[in-house]
Each structure stands twice: as C-alpha cells, then as structure tokens.
Z-matrix of the N, CA and C atoms (Angstrom, degrees):
N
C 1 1.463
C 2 1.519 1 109.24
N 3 1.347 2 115.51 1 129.51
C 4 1.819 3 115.22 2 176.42
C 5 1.378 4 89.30 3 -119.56
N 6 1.416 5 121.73 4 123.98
C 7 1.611 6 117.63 5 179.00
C 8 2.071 7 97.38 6 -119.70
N 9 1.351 8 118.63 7 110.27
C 10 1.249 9 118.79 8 -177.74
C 11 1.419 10 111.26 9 -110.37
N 12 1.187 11 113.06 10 99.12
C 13 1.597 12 122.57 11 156.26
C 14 1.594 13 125.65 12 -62.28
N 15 1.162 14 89.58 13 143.32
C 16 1.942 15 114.14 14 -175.97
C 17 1.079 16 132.15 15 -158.23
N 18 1.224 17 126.04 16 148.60
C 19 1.419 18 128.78 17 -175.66
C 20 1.877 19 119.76 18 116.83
N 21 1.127 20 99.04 19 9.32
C 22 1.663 21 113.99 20 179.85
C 23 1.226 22 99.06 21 -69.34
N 24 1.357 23 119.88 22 167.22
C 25 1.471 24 139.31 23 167.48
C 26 1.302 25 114.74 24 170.89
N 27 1.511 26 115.60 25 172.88
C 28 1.491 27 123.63 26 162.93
C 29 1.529 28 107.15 27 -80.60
N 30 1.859 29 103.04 28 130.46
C 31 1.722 30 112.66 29 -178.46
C 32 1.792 31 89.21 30 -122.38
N 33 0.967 32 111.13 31 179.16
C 34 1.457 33 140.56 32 156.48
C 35 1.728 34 106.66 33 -93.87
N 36 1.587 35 106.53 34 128.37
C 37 1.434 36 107.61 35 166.27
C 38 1.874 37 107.64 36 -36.89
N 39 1.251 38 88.35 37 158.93
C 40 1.786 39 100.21 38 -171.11
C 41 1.582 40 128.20 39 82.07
N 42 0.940 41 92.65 40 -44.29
C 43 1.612 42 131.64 41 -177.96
C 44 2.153 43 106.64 42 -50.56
N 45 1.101 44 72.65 43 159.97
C 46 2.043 45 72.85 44 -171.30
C 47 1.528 46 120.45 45 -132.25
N 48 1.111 47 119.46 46 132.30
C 49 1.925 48 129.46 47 -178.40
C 50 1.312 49 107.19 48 -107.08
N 51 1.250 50 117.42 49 170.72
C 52 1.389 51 126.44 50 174.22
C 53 1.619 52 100.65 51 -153.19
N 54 1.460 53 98.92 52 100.72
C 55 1.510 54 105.42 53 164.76
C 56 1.461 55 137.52 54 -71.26
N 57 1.103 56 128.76 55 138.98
C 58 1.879 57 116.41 56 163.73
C 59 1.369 58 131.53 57 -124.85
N 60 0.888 59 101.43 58 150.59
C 61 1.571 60 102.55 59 -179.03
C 62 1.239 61 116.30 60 -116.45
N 63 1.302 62 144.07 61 98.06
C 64 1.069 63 153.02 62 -145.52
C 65 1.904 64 111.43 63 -107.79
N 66 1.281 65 123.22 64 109.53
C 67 1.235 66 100.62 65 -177.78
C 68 1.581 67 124.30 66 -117.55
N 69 1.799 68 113.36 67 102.61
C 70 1.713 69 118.44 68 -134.24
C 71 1.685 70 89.05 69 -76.34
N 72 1.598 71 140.49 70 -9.52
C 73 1.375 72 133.85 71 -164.34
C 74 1.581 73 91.43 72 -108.25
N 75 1.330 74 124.26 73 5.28
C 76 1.295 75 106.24 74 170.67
C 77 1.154 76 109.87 75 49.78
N 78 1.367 77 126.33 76 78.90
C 79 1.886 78 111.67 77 154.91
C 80 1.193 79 113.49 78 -145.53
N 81 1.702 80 120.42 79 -0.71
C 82 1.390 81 116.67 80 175.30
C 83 1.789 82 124.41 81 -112.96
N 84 1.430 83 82.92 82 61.09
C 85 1.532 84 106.77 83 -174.67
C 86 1.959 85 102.23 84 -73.97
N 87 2.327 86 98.07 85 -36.58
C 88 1.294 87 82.10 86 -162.40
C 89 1.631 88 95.44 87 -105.48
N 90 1.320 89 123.97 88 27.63
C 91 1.569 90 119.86 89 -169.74
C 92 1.124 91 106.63 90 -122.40
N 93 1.623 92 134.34 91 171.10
C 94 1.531 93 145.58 92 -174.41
C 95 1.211 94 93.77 93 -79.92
N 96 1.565 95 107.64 94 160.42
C 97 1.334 96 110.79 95 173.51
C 98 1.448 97 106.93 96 -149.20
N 99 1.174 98 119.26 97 142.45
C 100 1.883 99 120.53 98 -157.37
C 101 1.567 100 101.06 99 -154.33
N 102 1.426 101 94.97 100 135.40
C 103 1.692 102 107.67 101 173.93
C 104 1.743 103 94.42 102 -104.77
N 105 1.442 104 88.07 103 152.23
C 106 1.464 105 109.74 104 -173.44
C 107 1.858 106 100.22 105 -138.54
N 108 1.533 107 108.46 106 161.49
C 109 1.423 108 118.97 107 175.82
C 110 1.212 109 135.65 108 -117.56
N 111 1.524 110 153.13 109 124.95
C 112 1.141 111 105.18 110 166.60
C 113 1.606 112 112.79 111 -149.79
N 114 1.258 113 115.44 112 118.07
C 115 1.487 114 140.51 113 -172.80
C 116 1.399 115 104.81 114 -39.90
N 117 1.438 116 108.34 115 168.01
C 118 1.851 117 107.88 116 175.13
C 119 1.260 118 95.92 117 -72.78
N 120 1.359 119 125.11 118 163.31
C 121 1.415 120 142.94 119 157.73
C 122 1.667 121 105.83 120 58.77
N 123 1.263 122 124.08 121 29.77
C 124 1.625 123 121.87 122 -150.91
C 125 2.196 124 89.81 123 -160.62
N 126 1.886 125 89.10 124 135.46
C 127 1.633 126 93.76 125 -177.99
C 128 1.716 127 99.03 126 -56.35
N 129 1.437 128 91.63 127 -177.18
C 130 1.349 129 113.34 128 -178.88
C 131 1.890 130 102.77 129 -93.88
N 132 0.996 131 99.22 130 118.42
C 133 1.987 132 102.45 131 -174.75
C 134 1.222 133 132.35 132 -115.27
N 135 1.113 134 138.19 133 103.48
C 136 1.347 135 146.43 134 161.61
C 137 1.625 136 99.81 135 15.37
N 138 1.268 137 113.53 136 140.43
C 139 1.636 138 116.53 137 142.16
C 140 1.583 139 131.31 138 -130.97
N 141 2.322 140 91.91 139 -53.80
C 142 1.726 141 71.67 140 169.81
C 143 1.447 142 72.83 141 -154.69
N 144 1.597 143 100.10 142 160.13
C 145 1.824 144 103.09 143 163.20
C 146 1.515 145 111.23 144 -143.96
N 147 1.241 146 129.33 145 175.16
C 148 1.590 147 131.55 146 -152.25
C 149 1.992 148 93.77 147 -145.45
N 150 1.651 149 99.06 148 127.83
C 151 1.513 150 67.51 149 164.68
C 152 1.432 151 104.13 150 -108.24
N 153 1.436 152 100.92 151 -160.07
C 154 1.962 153 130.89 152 -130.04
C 155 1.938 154 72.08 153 -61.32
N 156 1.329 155 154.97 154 -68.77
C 157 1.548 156 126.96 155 -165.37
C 158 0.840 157 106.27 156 -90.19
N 159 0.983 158 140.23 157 27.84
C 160 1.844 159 125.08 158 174.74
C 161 1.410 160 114.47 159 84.71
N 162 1.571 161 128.07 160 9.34
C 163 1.077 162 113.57 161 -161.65
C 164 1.395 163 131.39 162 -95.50
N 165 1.885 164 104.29 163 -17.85
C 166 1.312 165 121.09 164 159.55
C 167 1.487 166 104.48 165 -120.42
N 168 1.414 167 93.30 166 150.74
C 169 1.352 168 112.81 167 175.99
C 170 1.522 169 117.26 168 -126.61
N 171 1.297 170 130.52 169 145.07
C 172 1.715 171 129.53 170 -173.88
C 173 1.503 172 118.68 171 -141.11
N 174 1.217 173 133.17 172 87.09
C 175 1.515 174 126.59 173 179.08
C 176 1.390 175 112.33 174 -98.12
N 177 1.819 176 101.42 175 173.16
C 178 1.542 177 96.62 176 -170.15
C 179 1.444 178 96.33 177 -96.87
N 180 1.424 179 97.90 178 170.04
C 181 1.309 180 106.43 179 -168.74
C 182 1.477 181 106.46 180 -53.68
N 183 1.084 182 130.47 181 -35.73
C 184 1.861 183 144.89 182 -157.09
C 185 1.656 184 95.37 183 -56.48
N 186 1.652 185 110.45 184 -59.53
C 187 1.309 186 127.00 185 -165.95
C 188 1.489 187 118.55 186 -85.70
N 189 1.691 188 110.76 187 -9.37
C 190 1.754 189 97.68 188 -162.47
C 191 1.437 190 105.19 189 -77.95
N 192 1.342 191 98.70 190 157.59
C 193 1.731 192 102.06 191 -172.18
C 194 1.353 193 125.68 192 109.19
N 195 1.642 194 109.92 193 -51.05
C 196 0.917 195 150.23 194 178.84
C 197 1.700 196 119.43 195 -75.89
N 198 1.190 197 105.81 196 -69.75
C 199 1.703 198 111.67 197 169.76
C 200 1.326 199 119.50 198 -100.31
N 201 1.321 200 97.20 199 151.69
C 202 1.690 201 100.56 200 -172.53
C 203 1.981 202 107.63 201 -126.27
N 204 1.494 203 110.06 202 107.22
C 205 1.041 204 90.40 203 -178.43
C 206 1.912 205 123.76 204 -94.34
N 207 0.982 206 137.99 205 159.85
C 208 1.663 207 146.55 206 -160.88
C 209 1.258 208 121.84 207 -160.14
N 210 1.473 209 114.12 208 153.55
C 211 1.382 210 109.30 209 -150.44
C 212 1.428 211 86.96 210 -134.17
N 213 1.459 212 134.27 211 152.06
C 214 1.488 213 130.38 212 146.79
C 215 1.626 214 107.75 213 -113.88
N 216 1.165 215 120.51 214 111.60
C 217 1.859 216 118.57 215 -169.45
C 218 1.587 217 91.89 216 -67.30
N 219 1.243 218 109.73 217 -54.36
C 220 1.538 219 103.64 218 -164.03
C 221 1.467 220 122.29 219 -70.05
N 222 1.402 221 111.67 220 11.29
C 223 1.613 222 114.28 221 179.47
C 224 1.964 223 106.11 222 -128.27
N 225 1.621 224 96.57 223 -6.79
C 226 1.201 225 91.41 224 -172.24
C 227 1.332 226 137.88 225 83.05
N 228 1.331 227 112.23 226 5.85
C 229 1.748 228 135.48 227 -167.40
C 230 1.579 229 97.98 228 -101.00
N 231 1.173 230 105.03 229 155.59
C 232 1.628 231 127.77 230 141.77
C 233 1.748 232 101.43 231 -137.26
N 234 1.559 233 100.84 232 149.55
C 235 1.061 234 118.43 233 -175.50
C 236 1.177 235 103.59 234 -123.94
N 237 1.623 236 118.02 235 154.11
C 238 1.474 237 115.96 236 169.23
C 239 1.801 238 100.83 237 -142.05
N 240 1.684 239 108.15 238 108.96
C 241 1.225 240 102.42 239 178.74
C 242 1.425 241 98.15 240 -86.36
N 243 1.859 242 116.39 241 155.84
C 244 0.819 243 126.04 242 178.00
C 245 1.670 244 123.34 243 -127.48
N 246 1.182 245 138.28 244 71.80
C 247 1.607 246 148.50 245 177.82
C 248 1.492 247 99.28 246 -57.26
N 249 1.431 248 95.61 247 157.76
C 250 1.646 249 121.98 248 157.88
C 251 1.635 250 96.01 249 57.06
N 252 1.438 251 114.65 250 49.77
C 253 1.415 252 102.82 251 177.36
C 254 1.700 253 131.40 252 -68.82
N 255 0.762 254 132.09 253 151.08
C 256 1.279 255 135.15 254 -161.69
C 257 1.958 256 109.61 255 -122.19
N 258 1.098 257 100.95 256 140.90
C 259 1.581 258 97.38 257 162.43
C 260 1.478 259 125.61 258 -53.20
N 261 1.552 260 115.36 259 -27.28
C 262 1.373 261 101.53 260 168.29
C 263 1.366 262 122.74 261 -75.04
N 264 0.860 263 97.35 262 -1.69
C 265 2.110 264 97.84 263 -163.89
C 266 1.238 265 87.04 264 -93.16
N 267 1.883 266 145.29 265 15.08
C 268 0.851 267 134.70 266 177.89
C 269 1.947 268 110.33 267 -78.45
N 270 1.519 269 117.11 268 117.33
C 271 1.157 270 111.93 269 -144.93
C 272 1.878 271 107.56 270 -139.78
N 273 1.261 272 116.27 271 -166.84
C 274 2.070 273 105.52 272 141.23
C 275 1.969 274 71.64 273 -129.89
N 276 1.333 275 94.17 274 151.38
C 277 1.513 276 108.15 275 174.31
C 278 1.396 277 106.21 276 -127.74
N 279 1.316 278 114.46 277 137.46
C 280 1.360 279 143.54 278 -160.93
C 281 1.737 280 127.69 279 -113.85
N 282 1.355 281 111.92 280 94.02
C 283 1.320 282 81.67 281 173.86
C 284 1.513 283 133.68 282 -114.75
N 285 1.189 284 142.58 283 157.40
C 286 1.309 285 141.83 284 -108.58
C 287 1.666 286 84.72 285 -163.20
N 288 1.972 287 104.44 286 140.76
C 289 1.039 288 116.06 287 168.98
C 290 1.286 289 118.71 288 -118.01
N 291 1.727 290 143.57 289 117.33
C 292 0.780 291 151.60 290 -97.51
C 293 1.909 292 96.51 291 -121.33
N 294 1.390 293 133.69 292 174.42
C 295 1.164 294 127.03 293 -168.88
C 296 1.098 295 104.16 294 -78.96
N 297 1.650 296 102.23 295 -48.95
C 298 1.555 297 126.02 296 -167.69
C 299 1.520 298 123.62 297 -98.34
N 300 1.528 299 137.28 298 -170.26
C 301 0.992 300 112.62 299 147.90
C 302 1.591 301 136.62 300 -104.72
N 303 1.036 302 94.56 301 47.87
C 304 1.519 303 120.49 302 167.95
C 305 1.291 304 118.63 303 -80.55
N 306 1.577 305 101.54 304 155.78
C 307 1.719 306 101.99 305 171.15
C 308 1.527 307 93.81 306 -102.61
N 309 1.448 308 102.85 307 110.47
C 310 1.283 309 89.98 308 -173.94
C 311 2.150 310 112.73 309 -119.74
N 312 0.730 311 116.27 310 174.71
C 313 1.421 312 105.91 311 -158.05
C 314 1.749 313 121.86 312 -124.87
N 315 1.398 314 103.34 313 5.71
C 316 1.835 315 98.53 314 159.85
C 317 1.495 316 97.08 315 -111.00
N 318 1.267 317 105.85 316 -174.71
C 319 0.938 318 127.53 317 172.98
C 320 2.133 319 136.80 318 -79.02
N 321 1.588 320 71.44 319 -27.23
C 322 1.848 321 68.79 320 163.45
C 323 1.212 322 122.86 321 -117.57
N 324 1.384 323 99.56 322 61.92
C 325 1.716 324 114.75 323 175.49
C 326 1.512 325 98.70 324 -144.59
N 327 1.293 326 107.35 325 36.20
C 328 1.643 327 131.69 326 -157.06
C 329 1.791 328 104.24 327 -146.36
N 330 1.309 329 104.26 328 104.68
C 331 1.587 330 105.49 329 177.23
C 332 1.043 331 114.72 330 -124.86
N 333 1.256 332 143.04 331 33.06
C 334 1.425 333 145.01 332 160.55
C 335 1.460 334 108.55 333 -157.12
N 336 0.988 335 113.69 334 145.49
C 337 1.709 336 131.84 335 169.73
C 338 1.389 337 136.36 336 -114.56
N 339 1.364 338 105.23 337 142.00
C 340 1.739 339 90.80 338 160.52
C 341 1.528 340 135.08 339 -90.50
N 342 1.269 341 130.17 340 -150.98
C 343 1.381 342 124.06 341 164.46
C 344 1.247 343 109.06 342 -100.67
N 345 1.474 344 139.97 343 7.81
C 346 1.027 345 135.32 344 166.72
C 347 1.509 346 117.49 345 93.90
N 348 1.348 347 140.08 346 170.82
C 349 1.452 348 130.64 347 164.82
C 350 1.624 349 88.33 348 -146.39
N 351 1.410 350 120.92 349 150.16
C 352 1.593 351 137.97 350 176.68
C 353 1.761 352 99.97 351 -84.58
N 354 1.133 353 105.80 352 142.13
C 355 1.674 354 119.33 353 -176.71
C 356 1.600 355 89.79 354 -126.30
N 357 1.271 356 117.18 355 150.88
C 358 1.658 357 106.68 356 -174.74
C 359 1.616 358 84.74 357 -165.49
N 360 1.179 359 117.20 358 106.57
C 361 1.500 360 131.18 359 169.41
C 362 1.318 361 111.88 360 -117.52
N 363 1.982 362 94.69 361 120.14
C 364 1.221 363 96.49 362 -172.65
C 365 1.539 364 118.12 363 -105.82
N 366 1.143 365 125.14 364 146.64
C 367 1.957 366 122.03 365 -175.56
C 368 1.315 367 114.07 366 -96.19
C-alpha cells in the first residue's frame, strides 16, 4: 500500500482546504480509511474516517461540523474537506488505511500510512 496525501497549505483562520489521499497501489477499495493529526509536541489524533463505500462516516468531536470526509472507490481517493479552519487544526495530517472496512477511530486498527501533508492556519 503507498497512501500519498495532499492538499496542505498555509490558510487564514475561517478559511478552507481540501485534502486527498490518493492511493497509487490501489488496494483499499475494500477497507476504512481515516485521516488523523498531529501537532508539534502533541500525540497523533483521530479526526475523521469513512468506511470502504462511503456509507458511515465518524469525526472527532474537535472537527464535526466542520470537516467533511468522502471517498471516490473508482479513483481511489478519500478526501477530507476542511471549513471554518481554526489555528488549532494547525497540524501534518495523515491518512491511514484501516484493517477492516470500518471507519474506525484509534490508531491501531490502522495498518498503513501516508507521509502526511502540513496544515498551518494562521490567526
């Protein structure tokens, strides 16, 4: 599995991103797939995950409302739009392919990774 995230940048609070997760070996057509965060000096944390069709979705409390996560099976993507950004959500965000096909929400129900992309919201 190579899972490559994109779409980070510097926003202005309020302001909105659209992340992706792109997966070029194709294999998590039938598994969950979940972006995760993690701040300087701060664990790595849940945000939102989708399972294998799109049919459930689960965010953390910090982000719901706010982010919307989405899947395209036939392109191999998950997306995570992100509104109403905030200085805390300043992060590298990660997304992660899951054991099962669940959206599932720690981390060791998570067996592959990406390299991450930097989110940097400034106030």
């Amino acid at each position: 599995v190579q899972l490559q995230a994109s779409g980070g940048g510097l926003v202005q609070a309020g302001g909105s991103l659209r992340l992706s997760c792109a997966d070029s070996r194709r294999t998590f057509s039938n598994n969950g797939v979940g972006w995760f965060r993690q701040a300087p000096g701060k664990e790595r944390e849940f945000v939102a995950a989708i399972s294998w069709n799109g049919g459930s979705t689960t965010y953390s409390d910090d982000v719901k409302g706010r982010f919307t996560i989405s899947r395209d099976r036939g392109k191999y993507t998950v997306d995570l739009q992100m509104n109403s950004l905030k200085s805390e959500d300043t992060a590298v965000y990660y997304c992660a392919r899951a054991r099962s096909s669940f959206a599932a929400t720690t981390r060791s129900q998570y067996n592959a990774w990406g390299q991450g992309t930097l989110v940097t919201v400034s106030s």
